[in-house]
C-alpha positions, 0 to 999 in steps of 0.5 A, a space after each residue: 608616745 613613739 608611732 614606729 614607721 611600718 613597712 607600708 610608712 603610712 599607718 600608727 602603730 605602738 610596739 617594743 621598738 628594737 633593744 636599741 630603743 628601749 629607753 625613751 627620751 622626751 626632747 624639747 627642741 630648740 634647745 638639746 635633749 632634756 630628760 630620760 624617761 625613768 631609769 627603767 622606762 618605757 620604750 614610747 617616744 613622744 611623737 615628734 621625737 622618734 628615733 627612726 624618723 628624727 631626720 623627717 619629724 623634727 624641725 630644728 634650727 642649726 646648732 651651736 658648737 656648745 649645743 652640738 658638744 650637749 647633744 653628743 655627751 647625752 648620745 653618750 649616755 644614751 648610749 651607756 645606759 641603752 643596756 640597762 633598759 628594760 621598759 616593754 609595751 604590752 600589746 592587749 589582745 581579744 580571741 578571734 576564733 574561726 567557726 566556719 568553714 571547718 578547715 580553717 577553724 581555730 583560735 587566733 589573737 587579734 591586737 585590740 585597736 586603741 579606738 572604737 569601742 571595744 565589746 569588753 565582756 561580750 562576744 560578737 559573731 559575724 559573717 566575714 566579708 572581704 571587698 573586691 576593691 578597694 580592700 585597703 579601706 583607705 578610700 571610702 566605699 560605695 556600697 552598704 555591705 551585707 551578709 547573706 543571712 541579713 540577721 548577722 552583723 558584718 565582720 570586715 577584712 582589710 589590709 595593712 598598709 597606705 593609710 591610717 588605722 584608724 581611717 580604714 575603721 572609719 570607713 568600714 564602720 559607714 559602709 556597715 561593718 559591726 567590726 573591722 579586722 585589720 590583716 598584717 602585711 608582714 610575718 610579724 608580732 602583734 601590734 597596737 593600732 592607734 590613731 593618727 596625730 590631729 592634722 589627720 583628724 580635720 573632720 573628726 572621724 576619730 571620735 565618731 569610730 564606735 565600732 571594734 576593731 583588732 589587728 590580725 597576724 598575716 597568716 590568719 588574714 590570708 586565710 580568711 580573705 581567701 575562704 570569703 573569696 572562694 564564696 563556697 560557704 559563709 566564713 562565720 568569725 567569733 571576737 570574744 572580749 570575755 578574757 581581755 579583762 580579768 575578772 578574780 573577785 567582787 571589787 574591781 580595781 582601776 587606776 587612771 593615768 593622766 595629766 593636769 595639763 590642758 595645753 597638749 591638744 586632743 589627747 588633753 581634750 580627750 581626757 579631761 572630758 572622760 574625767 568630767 563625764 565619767 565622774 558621776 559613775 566613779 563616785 557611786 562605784 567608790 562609795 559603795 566600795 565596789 571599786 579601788 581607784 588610783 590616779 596617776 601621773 607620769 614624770 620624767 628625769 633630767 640627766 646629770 649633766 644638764 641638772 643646772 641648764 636653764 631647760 632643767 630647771 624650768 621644767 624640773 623639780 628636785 633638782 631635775 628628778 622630776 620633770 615635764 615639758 614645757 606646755 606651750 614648748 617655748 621656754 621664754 613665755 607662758 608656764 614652765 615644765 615644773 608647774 606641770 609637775 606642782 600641779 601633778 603632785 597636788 592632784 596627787 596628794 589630794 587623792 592621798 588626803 581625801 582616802 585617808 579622811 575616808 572619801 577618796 571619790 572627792 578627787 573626781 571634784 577637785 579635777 573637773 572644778 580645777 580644769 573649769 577654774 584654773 584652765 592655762 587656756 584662761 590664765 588661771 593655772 596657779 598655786 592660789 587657784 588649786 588651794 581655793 579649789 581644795 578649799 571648797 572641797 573642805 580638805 585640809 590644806 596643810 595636809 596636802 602642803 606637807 604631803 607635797 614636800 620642798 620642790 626645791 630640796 635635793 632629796 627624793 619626793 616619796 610621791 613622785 618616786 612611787 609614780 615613777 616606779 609604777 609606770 615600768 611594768 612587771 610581770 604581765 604589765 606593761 609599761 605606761 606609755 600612752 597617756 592618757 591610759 586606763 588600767 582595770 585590773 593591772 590590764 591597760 584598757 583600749 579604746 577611746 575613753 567613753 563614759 558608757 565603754 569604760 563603764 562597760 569594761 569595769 563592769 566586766 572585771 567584777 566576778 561573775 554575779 558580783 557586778 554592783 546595781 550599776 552594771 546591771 540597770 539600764 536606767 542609770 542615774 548619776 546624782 553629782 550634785 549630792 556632794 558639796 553641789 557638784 562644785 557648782 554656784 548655789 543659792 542657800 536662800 532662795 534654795 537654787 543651784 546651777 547643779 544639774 541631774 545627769 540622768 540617762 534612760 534606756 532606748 528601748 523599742 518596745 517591740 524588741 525582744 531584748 536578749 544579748 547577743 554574741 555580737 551585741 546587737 538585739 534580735 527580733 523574736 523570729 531573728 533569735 530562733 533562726 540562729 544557727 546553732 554552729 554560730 557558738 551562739 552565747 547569750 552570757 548576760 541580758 541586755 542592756 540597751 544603749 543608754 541617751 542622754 535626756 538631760 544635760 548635766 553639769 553646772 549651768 546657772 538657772 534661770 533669772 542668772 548668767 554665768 558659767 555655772 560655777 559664778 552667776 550673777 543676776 540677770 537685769 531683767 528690766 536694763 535688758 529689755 528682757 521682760 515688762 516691756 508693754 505699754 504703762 508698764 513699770 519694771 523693777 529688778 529682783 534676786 534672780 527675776 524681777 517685779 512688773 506692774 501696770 499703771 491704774 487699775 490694771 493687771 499685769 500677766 507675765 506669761 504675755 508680758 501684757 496689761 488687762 483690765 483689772 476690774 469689768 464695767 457697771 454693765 457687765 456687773 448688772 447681767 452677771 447679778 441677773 444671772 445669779 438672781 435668776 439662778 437663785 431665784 430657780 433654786 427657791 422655786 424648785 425647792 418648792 416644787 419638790 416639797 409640795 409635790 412630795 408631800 402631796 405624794 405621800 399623802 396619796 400614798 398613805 390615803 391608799 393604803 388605808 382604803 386597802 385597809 378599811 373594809 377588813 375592819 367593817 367587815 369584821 364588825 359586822 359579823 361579830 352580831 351574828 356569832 353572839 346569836 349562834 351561840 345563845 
């Protein structure tokens, strides 16, 4: 991509350059221009070829006469075909809306920044805080901000200019900002804040940005820095993301631009480790049919008068209609261009086969296994290592061979074309120009490629009440391993497999009452009420609490083996020295262990790698039969105890009861006589 200069010639930016740059070039210099980027393309240069600082940014070795004669005939055709450009980027913007004080609210864009974290389908209110010095940001502040109302997150203003964006970010975010709002230093349209090249990036501050951030109009800056300075009221500022993404039904659909390439630095990293990350969520999203997604891949064309150059056809196919740069930039070593291309339009018609066959999400397989198997930094970026990779996938070969075409016939690829025409916008989309980029519903997402971000965005593109189990659940649990054992070494008999669960919990404080905030952040139950009501307070959803990781996922091979995860080999316990190293003790290797004994009659313990004595003496022996003797010998005696001793209870139980008893029968006798007497 192209990073136009800006007044203050320090920060990055992308925009529509001027008319006279809408058509972009990819240049591989030591030799002269190569390719147009489409016939309709995209207004992004390629950084190290800018039109504006092509004097600063390219180092390139005096040329010949023929070559100077090359380079003048593609200025002429750049020049011819300059008119008939027609590529845009479209600048994706969030509402920043001014609550307090009364005489500046209203309704602003803000420019969402392509890093951070923007907070798709959320909103976020926030107190506005713009420091007394060192408000360009670009040095990092001595001080924790703080609103006054210490329930509010921080919202703060910097200016344009001196550093780059994404440093001014960077130190906002660690001097306590929940978001950082950048205000222009010329009247001018909207912009895209992106990050600088990796030379600047030396401690990694990039990807540890989490924060939002948005780029704000001049006019709009002004106002908010002189309200907070004049300190008479708190400047309450409302981001909403809640129309950033649009939302129309139940089925979201998404298409990821990329790139098989693993050799372009941090842009290549970035992407690849998405992909990997991010393959989990995408198959349980596709398999439920809740989602619709599309690869893609960006090509570019080799002007005519270049078609049988040595350049265009090393890094071209078709007959220099499609094409890529060379990966390594040296023509004379290593892979070319065209097996960039290859590669692209295998990956492609993978896709293709696997949605016909009914299951597109094998894709995210195929990627993640061919960047492990088949990575240039190994040496194994090659036709017969993407083919055993389709076969472990069980897709038919010949299918995607047939799909792929003749890279050497003159004729249009259908595939190719296809992507060649997608990537110039229409309507309200714009032209793909970064790569790599994420489009959610024909709206390119900003923002670095998180796992949980992007997830957060897709889920912000279903229809209200329509989101699938996934959005909604913070215990979140992705089963990679489901299908085809993640792509990882497996043991069918012994059972056993380098595939590992990814499985996230939520980090929930118990003593939290968890309610979605408008700023994203959970209140305590005291915070909650205390919110004042012209905050424009919106709780739009529960919760979901930020998610950790509690096992790490991918292929690692198990324990007993070593390797990469996707080849493990035994591990020799016993050759290693890694086990069974006590004294007498006798080791022998197994499938994924090993077996130890100890010599005569002991016994081996594993956990402490140690031998014991197996049997105990004749001493030992005789108390442990004393003592059973003397126990069962106090068993008999007390049997005998109670049955004597209850039966001689019973007895006098029984003795008394007919004492009781006998008396009434004498008596009884007795007086019989003297009835018979009374009567006669």
């Amino acid at each position: 991509m192209c990073y136009y200069p800006s007044p203050s010639g320090c920060d990055r930016w992308l925009t529509s350059p001027p008319s006279a740059l809408s058509l972009s070039l990819l240049f591989h210099f030591p030799s002269p221009p190569l390719f147009f980027h489409l016939k309709s393309s995209p207004s992004v240069l390629p950084p190290s070829l800018c039109a504006k600082a092509e004097a600063q940014q390219l180092r390139e070795p005096a040329l010949s006469s023929g070559m100077a004669g090359q380079r003048s005939l593609a200025a002429a055709l750049l020049l011819l075909l300059l008119d008939q450009a027609a590529g845009r980027f479209v600048v994706e913007k969030g509402s920043v809306s001014v609550v307090s004080p009364e005489h500046i609210r209203g309704r602003h864009d803000g420019a969402i920044a392509n890093f951070g974290v923007p907070n798709y389908g959320a909103s976020m209110v926030g107190v506005v805080v713009y420091p007394d010095s060192g408000a360009d940001g670009c040095q990092a502040f001595d001080r924790h901000f703080k609103s006054s109302d210490s329930s509010l997150p921080i919202i703060l203003v910097l200016d344009r200019g001196e550093c780059y964006f994404a440093k001014k970010v960077w130190h906002g975010q660690e001097a306590g900002a929940a978001a950082v709002l950048i205000a222009d230093n010329v009247d001018e349209p909207l912009i895209t804040m992106d990050t600088p090249e990796a030379s600047d990036n030396a401690d990694g501050y990039i990807e540890k940005i989490s924060v939002p951030s948005a780029l704000v109009t001049r006019s709009v800056g002004l106002s908010l820095k002189k309200a907070a300075h004049k300190g008479s009221e708190p400047v309450m500022v409302k981001l909403d993301w809640t129309e950033s993404m649009p939302h129309p039904d139940e089925r979201v659909e998404y298409e990821l631009w990329t790139n098989s390439n693993d050799e372009c630095g941090l842009r290549c990293d970035e992407q690849m480790a998405f992909v990997s990350n991010f393959k989990g969520h995408a198959q349980i999203l596709e398999r439920g049919s809740y989602t619709l997604f599309t690869p893609h891949y960006i090509t570019w064309f080799c002007p005519q008068p270049f078609i049988l150059s040595r350049q265009c056809k090393s890094q071209c196919i078709n007959h220099g209609r499609y094409c890529a740069p060379d990966p390594e930039g040296d023509f004379a070593e290593g892979y070319e261009g065209k097996d960039v291309v290859m590669e692209n339009l295998r990956q492609l018609c993978v896709h293709r086969v696997a949605n016909e066959s009914h299951r597109p999400w094998v894709w995210w397989d195929f990627v993640t296994d061919f960047h492990v198997r088949c990575s240039m930094k190994k040496k194994t970026y090659s036709k017969e290592c993407a083919e055993e990779v389709v076969k472990s996938l069980d897709l038919p070969l010949d299918k995607i061979k047939d799909c792929m075409g003749d890279p050497e016939a003159d004729v249009e690829n259908v595939v190719l074309k296809t992507e060649q025409d997608l990537q110039v916008g229409r309507g309200s989309r714009g032209d793909v120009t970064i790569l790599p980029t994420l489009v959610i519903n024909d709206v390119q997402y900003r923002g670095k490629l998180d796992r949980t971000a992007v997830l957060k965005a897709i889920c912000s593109g279903f229809k209200e009440s329509t989101e699938p189990a996934i959005c909604l659940n913070g215990d979140i649990e992705t089963n990679e391993c489901f299908e085809r054992n993640g792509g990882c070494w497996q043991d069918p008999k012994l059972n056993i497999s380098a595939c590992k669960l990814k499985k996230e919990v939520a980090d929930v404080t118990p003593s939290s009452f968890t309610v979605l905030t408008s700023y994203g952040r959970t209140l305590s139950e005291a915070e909650f009420v205390s919110v004042p009501l012209q905050m424009e307070f919106s709780m739009l959803e529960m919760a979901i609490p930020p998610a950790k990781e509690t096992e790490i996922n991918g292929c690692r091979c198990p324990s007993g083996f070593h390797g990469d995860g996707y080849h493990c080999e035994d591990i020799n316990e016993c050759k290693e020295g890694l086990a069974c190293q006590c004294d007498g003790c006798t080791c022998k290797n197994t499938w994924g262990g090993y077996d130890c004994k100890c010599k005569g009659n002991l016994l081996y313990i594993h956990g402490e790698d140690t031998c014991i004595v197996r049997s105990t003496s004749k001493f030992a022996w005789f108390f442990i039969i004393l003592a059973v003797l003397c126990l069962g010998g106090a068993a008999v005696a007390g049997f005998v105890f109670y049955k004597y001793r209850f039966r001689s209870y019973m007895d006098s139980e029984i003795m008394a009861i007919m004492s009781q008893y006998m008396p009434l029968d004498n008596r009884h006798n007795e007086a019989q006589p003297l009835r018979q007497e009374s009567s006669v």
